[in-house]
C-alpha positions as CSV (number, residue, x, y, z in Angstrom):
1,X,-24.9,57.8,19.1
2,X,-22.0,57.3,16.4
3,X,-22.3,59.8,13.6
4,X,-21.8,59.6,9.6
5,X,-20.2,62.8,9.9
6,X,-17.6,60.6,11.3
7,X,-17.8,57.8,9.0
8,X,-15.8,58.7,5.6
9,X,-15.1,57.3,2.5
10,X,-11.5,55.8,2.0
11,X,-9.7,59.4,0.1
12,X,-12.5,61.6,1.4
13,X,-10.3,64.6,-0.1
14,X,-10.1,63.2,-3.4
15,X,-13.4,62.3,-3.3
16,X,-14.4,65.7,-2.6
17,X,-12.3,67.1,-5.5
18,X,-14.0,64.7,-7.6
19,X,-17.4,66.1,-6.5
20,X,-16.8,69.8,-7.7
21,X,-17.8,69.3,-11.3
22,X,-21.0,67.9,-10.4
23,X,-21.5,70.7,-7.9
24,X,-21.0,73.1,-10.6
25,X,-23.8,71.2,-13.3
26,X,-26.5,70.7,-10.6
27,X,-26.5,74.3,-9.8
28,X,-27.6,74.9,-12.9
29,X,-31.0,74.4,-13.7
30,X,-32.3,71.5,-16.4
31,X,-35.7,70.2,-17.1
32,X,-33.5,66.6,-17.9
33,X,-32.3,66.3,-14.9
34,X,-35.4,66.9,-13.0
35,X,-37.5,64.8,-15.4
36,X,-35.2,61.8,-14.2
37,X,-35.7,62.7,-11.1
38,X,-39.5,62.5,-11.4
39,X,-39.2,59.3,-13.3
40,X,-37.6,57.8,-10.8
41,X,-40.3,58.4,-8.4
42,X,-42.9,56.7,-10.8
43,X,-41.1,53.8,-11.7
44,X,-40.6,53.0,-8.0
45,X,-44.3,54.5,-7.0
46,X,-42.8,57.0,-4.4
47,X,-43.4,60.3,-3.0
48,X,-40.1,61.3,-2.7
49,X,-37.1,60.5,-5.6
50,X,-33.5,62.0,-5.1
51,X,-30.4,63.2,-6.8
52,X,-28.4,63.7,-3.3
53,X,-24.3,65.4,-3.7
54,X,-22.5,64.6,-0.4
55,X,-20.8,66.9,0.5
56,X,-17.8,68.2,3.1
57,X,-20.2,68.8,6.1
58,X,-23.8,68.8,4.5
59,X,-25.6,67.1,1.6
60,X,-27.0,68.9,-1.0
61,X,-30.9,67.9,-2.2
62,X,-31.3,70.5,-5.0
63,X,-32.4,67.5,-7.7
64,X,-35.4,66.0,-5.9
65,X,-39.2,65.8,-6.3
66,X,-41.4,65.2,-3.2
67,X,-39.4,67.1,-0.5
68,X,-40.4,70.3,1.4
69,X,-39.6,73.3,-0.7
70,X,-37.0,74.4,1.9
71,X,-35.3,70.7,2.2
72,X,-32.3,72.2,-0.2
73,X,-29.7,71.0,2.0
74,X,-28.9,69.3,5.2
75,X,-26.6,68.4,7.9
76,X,-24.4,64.9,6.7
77,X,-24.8,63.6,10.5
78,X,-28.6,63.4,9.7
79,X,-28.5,62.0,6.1
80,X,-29.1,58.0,5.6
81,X,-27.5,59.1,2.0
82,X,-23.9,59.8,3.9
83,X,-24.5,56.0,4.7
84,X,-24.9,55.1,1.7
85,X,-22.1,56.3,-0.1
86,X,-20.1,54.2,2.3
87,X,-21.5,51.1,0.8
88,X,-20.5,49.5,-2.1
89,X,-24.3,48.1,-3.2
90,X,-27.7,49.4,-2.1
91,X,-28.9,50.5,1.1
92,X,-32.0,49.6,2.2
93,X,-33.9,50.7,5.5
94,X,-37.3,49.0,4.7
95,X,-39.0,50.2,8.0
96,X,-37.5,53.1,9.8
97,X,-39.1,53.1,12.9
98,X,-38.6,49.4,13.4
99,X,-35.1,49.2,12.6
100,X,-33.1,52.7,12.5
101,X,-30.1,53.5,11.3
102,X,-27.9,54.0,13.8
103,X,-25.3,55.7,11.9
104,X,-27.0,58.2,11.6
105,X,-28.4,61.3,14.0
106,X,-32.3,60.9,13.5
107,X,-33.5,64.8,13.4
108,X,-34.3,64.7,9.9
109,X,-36.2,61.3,9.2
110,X,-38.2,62.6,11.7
111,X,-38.9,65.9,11.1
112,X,-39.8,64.6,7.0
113,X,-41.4,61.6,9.0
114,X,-39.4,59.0,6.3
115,X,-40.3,55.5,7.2
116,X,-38.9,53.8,4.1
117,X,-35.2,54.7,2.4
118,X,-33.4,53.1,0.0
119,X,-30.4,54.7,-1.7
120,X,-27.7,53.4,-4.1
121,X,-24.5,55.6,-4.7
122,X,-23.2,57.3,-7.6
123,X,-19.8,56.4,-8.6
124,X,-17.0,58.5,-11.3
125,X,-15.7,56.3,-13.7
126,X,-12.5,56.8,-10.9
127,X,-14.6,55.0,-8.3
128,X,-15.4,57.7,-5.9
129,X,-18.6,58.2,-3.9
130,X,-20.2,61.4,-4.9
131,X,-23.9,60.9,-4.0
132,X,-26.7,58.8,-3.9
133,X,-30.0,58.0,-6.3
134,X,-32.4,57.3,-3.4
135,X,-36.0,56.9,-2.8
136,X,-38.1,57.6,0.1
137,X,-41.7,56.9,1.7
138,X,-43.8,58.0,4.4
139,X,-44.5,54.3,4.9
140,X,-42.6,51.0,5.3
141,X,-42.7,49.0,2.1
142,X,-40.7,46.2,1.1
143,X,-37.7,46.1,-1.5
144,X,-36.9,43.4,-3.4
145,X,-33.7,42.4,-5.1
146,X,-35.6,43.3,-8.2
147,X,-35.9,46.9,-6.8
148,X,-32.2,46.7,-5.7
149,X,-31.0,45.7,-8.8
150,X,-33.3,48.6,-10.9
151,X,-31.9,51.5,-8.5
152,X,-28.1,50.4,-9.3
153,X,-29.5,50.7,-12.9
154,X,-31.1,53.8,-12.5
155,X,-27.8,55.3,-10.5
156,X,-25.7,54.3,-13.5
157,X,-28.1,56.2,-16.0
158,X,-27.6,59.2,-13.6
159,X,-24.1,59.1,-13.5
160,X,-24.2,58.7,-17.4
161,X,-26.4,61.7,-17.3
162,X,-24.5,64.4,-14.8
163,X,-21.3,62.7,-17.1
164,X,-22.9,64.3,-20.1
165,X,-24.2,67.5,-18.4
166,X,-20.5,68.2,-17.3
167,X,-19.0,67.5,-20.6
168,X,-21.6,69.5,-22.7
169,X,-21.5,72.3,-20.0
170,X,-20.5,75.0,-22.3
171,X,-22.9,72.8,-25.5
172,X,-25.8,74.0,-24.2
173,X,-29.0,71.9,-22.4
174,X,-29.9,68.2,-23.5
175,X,-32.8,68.1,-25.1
176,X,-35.6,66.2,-22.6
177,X,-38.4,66.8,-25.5
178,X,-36.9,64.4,-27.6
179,X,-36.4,61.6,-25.4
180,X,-39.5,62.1,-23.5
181,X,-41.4,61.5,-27.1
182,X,-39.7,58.4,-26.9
183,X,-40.7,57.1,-23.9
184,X,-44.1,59.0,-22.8
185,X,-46.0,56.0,-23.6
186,X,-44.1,54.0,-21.2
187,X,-44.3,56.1,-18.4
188,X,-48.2,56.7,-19.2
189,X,-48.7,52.6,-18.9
190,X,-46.4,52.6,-15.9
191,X,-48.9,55.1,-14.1
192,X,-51.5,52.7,-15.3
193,X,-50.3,49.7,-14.3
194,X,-49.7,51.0,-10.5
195,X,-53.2,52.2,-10.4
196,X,-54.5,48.7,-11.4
197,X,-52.1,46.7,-9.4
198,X,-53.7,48.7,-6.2
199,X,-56.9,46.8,-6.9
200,X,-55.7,42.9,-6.5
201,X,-56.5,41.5,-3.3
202,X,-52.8,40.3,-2.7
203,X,-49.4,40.3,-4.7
204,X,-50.1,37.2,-6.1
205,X,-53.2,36.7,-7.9
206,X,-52.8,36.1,-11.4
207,X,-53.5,39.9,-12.1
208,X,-50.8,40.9,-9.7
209,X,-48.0,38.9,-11.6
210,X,-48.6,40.0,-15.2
211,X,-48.7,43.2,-14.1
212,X,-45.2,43.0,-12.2
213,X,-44.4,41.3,-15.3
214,X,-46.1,44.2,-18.0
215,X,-44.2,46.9,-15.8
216,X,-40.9,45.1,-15.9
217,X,-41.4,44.9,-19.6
218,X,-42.0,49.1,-19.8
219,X,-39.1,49.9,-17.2
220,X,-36.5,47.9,-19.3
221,X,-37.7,50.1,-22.2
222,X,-37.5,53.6,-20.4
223,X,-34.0,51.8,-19.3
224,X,-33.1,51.5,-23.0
225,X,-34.0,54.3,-24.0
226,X,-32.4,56.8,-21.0
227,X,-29.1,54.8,-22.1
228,X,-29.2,55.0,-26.0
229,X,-30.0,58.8,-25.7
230,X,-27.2,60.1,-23.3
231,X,-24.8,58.1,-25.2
232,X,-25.8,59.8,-28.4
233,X,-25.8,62.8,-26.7
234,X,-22.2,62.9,-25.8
């Protein structure tokens, strides 16, 4: 089998370079940063959301909610996220066990059983590849260009975010209190909505669709308000 570890970005050294800064934030800790994280995970109705840093020979899951306590960091040759930052838009592995990747050695989708990944990378304002946003399931689902297109969104609020926590490193902490006052209804009616969309017989009774529609509504405002705060922050 053909390996990530093999499989590079174009400039993995500069790349790398590039990476240090947000090796040095994410080792610190911040109740923003894994707020996000756990946002993520709601808005996509997941076990498992992560901030992934690839790194030279491993990749680095410090920023994640939903994985084994122990899961901090992991061989790149077994890491669908060393995939990912290879690709310029989102990956997508909608059923694992159907249709592998295989890029990738498979020791650790198995031994987390992941059935469902879907990862889109993080990019410096340079270009380079430093991690991933993904999300992750014990299950197949499917993922929609709608998904696709809220991840990339979501990936660019991250970078925006480990942007700010790098340039405020010596500030002092982002205050998650006052944009979590913001949005905390949101979130609250996002929960909701997932609960009650659980109940409809199929994706597309009439309940189904104003709730897609009612969530789409909530996640553009978390959306609006994530970016308005962390560019006021800065």
């Amino acid at each position: 089998m053909t390996v990530p570890y093999a499989h590079r970005p174009a400039d993995e050294a500069h790349r790398l370079e590039a990476l240090r800064p947000y090796q040095l934030v994410t080792a610190i800790p911040s109740t923003l940063t894994d707020e996000l994280v756990r946002l993520t995970a709601t808005l996509f109705n997941v076990p498992i959301a992560i901030i992934a840093l690839v790194e030279e020979q491993t990749v680095q899951f410090r920023l994640n909610v939903g994985l084994p306590a122990e899961t901090r960091r992991e061989n790149r040759d077994e890491s669908l996220c060393s995939i990912a930052i290879l690709r310029e838009g989102t990956t997508v592995y909608e059923n694992l066990p159907l249709d592998p990747c295989e890029l990738a050695q498979p020791g650790l989708v198995q031994r987390l059983n992941l059935q469902f990944y879907a990862g889109s990378p993080l990019r410096t304002a340079a270009g380079f590849p430093v991690g991933v946003l993904c999300v992750l399931d014990h299950q197949p689902r499917p993922f929609t260009a709608e998904d696709r297109a809220l991840l990339t969104q979501l990936a660019g609020v991250v970078m925006q975010m480990l942007d700010s926590r790098v340039q405020l490193a010596y500030q002092g902490e982002l205050n998650w209190q006052t944009l979590y006052d913001q949005i905390e209804t949101s979130v609250m009616r996002l929960s909701t909505l997932a609960a009650l969309a659980k109940w409809e017989d199929h994706d597309q009774t009439p309940g189904a669709i104003a709730y897609r529609q009612s969530t789409r509504e909530e996640i553009s405002r978390v959306l609006n308000a994530l970016q308005d705060y962390l560019v006021s922050a800065v």
